[in-house]
C-alpha positions in Angstrom: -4.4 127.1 92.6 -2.5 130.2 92.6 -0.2 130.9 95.3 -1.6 133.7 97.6 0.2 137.2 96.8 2.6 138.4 99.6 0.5 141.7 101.4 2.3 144.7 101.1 4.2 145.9 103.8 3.9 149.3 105.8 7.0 151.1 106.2 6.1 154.8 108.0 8.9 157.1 107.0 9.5 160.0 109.8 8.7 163.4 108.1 8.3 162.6 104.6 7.8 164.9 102.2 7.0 165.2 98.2 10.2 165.5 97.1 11.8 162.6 99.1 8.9 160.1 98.2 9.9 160.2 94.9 13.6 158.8 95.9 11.6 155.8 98.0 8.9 155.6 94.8 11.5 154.3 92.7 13.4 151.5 94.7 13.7 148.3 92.6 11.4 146.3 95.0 8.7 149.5 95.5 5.0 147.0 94.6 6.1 145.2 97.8 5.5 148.6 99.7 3.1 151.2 101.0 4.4 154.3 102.6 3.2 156.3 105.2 4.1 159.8 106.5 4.4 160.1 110.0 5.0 163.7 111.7 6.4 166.3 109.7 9.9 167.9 109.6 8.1 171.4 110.9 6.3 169.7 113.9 10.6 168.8 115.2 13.0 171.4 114.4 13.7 174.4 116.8 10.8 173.1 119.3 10.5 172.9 122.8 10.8 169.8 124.8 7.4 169.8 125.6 6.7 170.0 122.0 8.9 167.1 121.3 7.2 165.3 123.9 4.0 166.2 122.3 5.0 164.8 118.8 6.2 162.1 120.0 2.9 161.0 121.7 1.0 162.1 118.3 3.1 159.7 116.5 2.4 156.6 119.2 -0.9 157.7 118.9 -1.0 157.0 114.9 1.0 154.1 114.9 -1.6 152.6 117.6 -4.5 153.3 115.9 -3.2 151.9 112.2 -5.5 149.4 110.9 -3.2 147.3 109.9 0.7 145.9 111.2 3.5 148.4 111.5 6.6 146.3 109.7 9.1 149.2 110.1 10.0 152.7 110.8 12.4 154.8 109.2 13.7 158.2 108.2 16.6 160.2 106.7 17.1 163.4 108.6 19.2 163.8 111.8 18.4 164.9 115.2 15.7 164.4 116.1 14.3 162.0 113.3 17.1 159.6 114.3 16.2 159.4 118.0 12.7 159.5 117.5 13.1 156.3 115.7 15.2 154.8 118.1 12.0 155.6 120.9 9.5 154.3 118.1 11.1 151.4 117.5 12.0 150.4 121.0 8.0 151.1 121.5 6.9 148.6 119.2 9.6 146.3 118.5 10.9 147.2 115.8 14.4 146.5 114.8 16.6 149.7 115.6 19.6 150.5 117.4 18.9 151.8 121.0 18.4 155.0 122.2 21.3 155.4 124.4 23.8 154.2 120.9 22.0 156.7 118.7 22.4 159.4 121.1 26.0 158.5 121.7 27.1 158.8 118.1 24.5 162.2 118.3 25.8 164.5 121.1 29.2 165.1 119.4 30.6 165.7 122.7 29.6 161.9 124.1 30.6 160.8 120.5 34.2 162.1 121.0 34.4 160.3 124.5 33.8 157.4 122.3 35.9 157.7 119.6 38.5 158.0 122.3 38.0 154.9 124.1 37.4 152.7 120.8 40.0 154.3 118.0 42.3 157.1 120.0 44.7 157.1 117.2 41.6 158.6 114.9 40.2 161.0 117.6 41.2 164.5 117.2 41.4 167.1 120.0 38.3 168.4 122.0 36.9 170.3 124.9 33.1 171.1 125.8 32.6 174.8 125.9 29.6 176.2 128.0 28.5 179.6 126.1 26.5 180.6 129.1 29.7 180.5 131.3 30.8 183.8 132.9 34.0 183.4 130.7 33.2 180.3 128.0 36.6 180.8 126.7 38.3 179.4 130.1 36.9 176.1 128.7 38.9 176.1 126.1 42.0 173.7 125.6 43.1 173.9 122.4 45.3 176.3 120.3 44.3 178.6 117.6 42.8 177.9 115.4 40.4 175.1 116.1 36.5 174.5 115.2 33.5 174.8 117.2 29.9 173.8 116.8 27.0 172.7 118.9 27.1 169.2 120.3 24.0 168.7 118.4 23.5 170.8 115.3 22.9 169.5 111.1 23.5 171.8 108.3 26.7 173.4 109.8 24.9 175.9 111.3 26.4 177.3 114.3 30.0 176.1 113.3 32.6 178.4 113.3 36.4 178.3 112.1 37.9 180.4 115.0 41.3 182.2 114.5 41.5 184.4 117.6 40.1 185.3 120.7 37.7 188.2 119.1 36.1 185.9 116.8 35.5 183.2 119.8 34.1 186.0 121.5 31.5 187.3 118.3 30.9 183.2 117.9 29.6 182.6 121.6 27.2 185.7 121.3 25.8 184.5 118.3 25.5 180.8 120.2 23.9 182.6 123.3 21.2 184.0 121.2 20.7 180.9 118.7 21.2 177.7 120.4 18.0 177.2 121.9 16.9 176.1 118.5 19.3 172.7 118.5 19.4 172.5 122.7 15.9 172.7 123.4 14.5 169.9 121.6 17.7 168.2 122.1 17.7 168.3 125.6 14.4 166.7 125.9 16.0 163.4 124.3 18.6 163.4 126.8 16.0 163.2 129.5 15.2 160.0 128.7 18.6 158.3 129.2 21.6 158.3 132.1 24.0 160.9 131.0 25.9 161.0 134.1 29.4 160.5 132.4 28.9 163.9 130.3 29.3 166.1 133.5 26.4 168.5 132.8 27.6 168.9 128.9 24.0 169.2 127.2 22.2 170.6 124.1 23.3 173.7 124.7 26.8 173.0 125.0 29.3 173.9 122.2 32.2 171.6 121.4 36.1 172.8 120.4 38.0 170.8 118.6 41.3 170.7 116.6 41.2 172.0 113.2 40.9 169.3 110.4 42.3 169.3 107.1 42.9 167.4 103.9 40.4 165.1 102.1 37.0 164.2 103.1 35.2 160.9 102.5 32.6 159.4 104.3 31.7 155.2 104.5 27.7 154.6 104.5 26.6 151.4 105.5 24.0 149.6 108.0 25.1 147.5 111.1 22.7 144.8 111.3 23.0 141.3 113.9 26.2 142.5 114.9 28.2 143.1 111.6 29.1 146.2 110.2 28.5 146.1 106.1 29.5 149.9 103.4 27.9 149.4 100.5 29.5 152.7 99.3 31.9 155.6 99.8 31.4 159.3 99.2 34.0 162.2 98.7 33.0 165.4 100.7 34.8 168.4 98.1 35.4 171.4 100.0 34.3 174.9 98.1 37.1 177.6 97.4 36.6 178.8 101.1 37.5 175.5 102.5 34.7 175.8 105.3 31.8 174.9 103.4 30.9 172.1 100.4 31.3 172.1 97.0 29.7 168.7 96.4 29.4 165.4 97.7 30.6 163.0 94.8 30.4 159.4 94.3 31.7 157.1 94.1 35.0 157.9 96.0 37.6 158.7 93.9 40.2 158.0 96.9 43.1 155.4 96.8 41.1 151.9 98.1 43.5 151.4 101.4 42.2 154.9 102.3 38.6 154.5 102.3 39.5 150.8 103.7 41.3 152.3 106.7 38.1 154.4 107.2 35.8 151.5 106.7 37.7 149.6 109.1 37.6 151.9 111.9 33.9 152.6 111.6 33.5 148.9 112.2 35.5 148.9 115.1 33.4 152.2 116.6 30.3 151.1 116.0 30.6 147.8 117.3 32.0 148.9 120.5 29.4 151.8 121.2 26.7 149.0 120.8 25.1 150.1 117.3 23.3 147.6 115.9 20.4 147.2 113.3 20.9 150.8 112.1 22.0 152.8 108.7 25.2 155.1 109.3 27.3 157.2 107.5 30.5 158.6 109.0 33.0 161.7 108.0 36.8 161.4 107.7 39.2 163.7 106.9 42.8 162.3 105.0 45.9 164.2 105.3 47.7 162.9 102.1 51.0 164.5 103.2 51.3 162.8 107.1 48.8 160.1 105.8 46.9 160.8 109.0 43.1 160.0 109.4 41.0 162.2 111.8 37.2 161.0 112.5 35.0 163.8 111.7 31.7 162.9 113.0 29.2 159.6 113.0 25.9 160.0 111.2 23.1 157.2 112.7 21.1 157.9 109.5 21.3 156.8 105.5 22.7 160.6 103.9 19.6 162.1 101.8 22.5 163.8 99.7 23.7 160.2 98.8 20.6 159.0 97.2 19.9 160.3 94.2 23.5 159.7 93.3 23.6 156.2 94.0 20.3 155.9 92.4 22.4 157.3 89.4 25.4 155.6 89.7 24.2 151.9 91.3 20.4 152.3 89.5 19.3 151.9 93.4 20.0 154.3 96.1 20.3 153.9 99.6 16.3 153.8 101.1 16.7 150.4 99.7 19.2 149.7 102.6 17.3 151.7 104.8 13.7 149.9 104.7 15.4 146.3 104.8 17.4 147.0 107.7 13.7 148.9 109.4 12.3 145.1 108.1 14.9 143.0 109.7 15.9 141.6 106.6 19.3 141.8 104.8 19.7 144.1 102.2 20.5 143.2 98.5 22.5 146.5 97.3 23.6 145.8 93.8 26.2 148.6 92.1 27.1 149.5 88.9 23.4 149.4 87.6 22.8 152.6 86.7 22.6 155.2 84.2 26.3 157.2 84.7 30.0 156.3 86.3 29.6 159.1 88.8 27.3 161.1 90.1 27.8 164.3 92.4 25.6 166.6 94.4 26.8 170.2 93.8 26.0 173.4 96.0 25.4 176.4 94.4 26.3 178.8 96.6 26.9 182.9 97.4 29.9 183.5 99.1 28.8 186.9 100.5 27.8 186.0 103.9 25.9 189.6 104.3 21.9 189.0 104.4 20.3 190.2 100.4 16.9 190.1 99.7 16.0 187.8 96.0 15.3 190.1 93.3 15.0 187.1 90.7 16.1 183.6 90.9 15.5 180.7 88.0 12.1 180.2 86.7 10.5 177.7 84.4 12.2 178.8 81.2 15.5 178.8 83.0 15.2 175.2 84.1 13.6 174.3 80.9 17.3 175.4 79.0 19.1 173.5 81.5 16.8 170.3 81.2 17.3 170.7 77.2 21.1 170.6 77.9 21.3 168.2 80.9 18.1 166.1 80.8 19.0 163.9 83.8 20.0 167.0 86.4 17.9 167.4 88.6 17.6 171.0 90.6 16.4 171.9 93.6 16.1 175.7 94.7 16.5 176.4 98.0 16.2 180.5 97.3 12.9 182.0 95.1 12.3 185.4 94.2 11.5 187.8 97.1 13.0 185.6 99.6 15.9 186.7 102.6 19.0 184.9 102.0 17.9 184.7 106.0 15.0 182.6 105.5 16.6 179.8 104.1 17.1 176.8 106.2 20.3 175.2 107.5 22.5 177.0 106.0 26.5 177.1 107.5 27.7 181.1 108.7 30.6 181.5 105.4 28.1 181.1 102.4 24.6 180.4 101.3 22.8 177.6 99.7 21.1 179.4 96.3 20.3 175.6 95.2 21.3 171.9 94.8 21.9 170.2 91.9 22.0 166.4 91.1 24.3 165.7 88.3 25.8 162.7 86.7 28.6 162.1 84.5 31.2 160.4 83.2 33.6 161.5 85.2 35.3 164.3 87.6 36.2 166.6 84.6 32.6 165.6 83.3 30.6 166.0 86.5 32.6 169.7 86.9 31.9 171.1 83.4 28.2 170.2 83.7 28.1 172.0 86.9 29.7 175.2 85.5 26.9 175.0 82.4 24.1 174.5 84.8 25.2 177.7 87.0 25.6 179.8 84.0 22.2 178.9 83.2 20.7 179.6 86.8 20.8 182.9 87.3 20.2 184.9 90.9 19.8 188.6 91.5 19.7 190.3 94.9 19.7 193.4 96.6 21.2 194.2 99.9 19.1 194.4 103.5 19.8 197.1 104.9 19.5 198.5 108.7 18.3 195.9 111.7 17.1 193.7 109.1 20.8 192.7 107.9 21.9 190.6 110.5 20.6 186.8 109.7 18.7 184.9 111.5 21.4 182.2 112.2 24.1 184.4 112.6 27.3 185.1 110.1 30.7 185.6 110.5 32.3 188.7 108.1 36.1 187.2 107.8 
């Protein structure tokens, strides 16, 4: 008699989309699967908290009425895909970290307090700004120049280098008129737990904090019954302006006590803020001159960015972590199984940061000579023809995002020359805005 055939399991993926189903389609264990979409990425960002409330509900709603058992939830954005989750999860019983230890590691204000009590030595400088204060700046601890950004933000956007008083000033008007778009929504989370120990900071807070520098890697892992497990380290390249990315490359090309150091004190945050049964990835910058590490910020989420190169690199990627930690069960990440030695995803940006309109960006025959030439890059453009630089999404207030290419290689030299082919071969033409149309929509700076 032949053994009965396991069922599939159902793994609903917060706000999936085309492009990322293909990156869960091709996980070595995939038969064993059936994937569901559940709310989409445009019923989340920039709502209301009623709105949030309301998705939310839609989303019990489906999961209730499924015909069949719900064996996990996951997803791969941030805020608010990560707490949504968390509330999912803790709804059904589902294995997931809490709300209250997602949302520490989220507000980036609560996550410094953290980071303070649990590794002070890797904690750098902060203060919570109010942009609605009569004068925000009297918040303000820190010397010139430091950073600030929302306490809940993703793409950069809202983060600003500042260098003197003038261009705090320009980078709390900017807030004042944007932030509603991160705070709302983001507020509406906070509801639902005791924030008493932030003293009124919320999502429409901004935080300050000392100016980092040096070399950026970030440890992804899962922490699952208690123990914290990387199964790989990225380098976060900086782009000529040294605000925003060049690439994300892996793996880390960093000496090995370096990224252990950083390992090692996300397992000692992590444990101590209660995260358990979760994906992370978390940001560290290296001074190679003081050989001082600073804690950038904690992810509770696998990186989408990091996925199609581990998928080149490892010949998996990372949602095969993610749906065995949703499942309860303990991942089986192999590397070294895939097609290249490295793999990076590369930025193409314009450094202009006034708003153009898109006269002409790559078509068909464009990505058809770079397929000919690099068959296993893959592109994805986040400006078309007849677009406002404006209307694309998340981008950071020193450069936009024309597109994002996937490439893999042999090396660093390798991985760079295939870049600087590619962008020859992806061309852009714009024109300016001009008039009350030329300010974007989420606010540049003009250094």
């Amino acid at each position: 008699m032949d053994q009965e055939k396991p069922r599939c399991k159902n793994i609903f993926v917060l706000c999936l989309d085309d492009f990322h189903r293909r990156d869960l389609e091709r996980i070595p264990d995939r038969d064993s699967f059936r994937f569901h979409g559940l709310l989409t990425l445009e019923e989340l960002r920039g709502k209301s908290g009623q709105e949030i409330d309301s998705a939310i509900a839609r989303a019990e709603e489906q999961l209730s009425a499924f015909g069949g058992p719900v064996d996990a939830i996951i997803g791969y954005w941030d805020f608010p895909v990560t707490a949504i989750k968390a509330i999912l999860c803790e709804k059904f019983g589902l294995p997931s970290p809490g709300l209250e230890p997602v949302l520490k590691c989220a507000h980036k204000y609560w996550s410094r307090l953290e980071q303070r009590r649990h590794i002070p030595e890797l904690t750098p400088g902060f203060c919570a700004v109010d942009p609605f204060a009569r004068d925000p700046f009297e918040d303000i601890t820190l010397d010139f120049p430091f950073w600030i950004k929302p306490v809940c933000g993703y793409g950069s956007m809202l983060g600003f280098r500042i260098n003197n008083r003038r261009e705090f000033d320009r980078a709390m008007d900017i807030t004042r008129r944007k932030i509603g778009y991160l705070g709302d929504p983001f507020n509406a989370i906070l509801a639902r737990v005791d924030t008493s120990e932030l003293g009124g900071v919320d999502g429409k807070h901004m935080i300050a904090e000392e100016l980092l520098s040096g070399i950026e890697l970030a440890p992804e892992g899962y922490a699952q019954d208690g123990e914290v497990k990387v199964h790989g380290v990225v380098d976060m390249v900086r782009a000529p302006n040294h605000k925003s990315f060049k690439c994300y490359r892996y793996p880390s090309s960093h000496l090995r006590r370096i990224q252990t150091r950083a390992i090692d004190a996300t397992r000692k945050l992590l444990l101590g803020v209660g995260y358990n049964n979760g994906c992370f990835n978390v940001e560290y910058f290296w001074d190679k001159d003081t050989d001082e590490m600073r804690i950038v910020e904690v992810n509770t989420r696998i990186s989408q960015s990091h996925s199609n190169l581990m998928f080149k690199v490892d010949g998996m990627s990372n949602y095969e972590v993610a749906i065995h930690v949703g499942l309860g069960d303990n991942p089986q990440y192999e590397h070294g199984g895939g097609q290249f030695k490295m793999a990076a995803k590369f930025l193409l940006r314009r450094f202009d940061t006034a708003d153009a309109r898109c006269l002409s960006a790559p078509g068909e025959e464009a990505l058809a000579r770079l397929y000919q030439r690099q068959p296993e890059t893959t592109v994805f453009l986040r400006v078309r023809e007849g677009m406002r630089l404006s209307e694309a999404a998340e981008q950071d207030p020193y450069s936009w995002i024309l597109a994002e290419l996937v490439i893999g290689g042999d090396d660093i030299h390798d991985l760079d020359r295939k870049f600087d082919e590619a962008s020859d071969l992806l061309p852009f033409e714009f024109e300016p805005v001009t008039g009350s149309e030329s300010e974007a929509s989420h606010g540049k700076v003009h250094d």
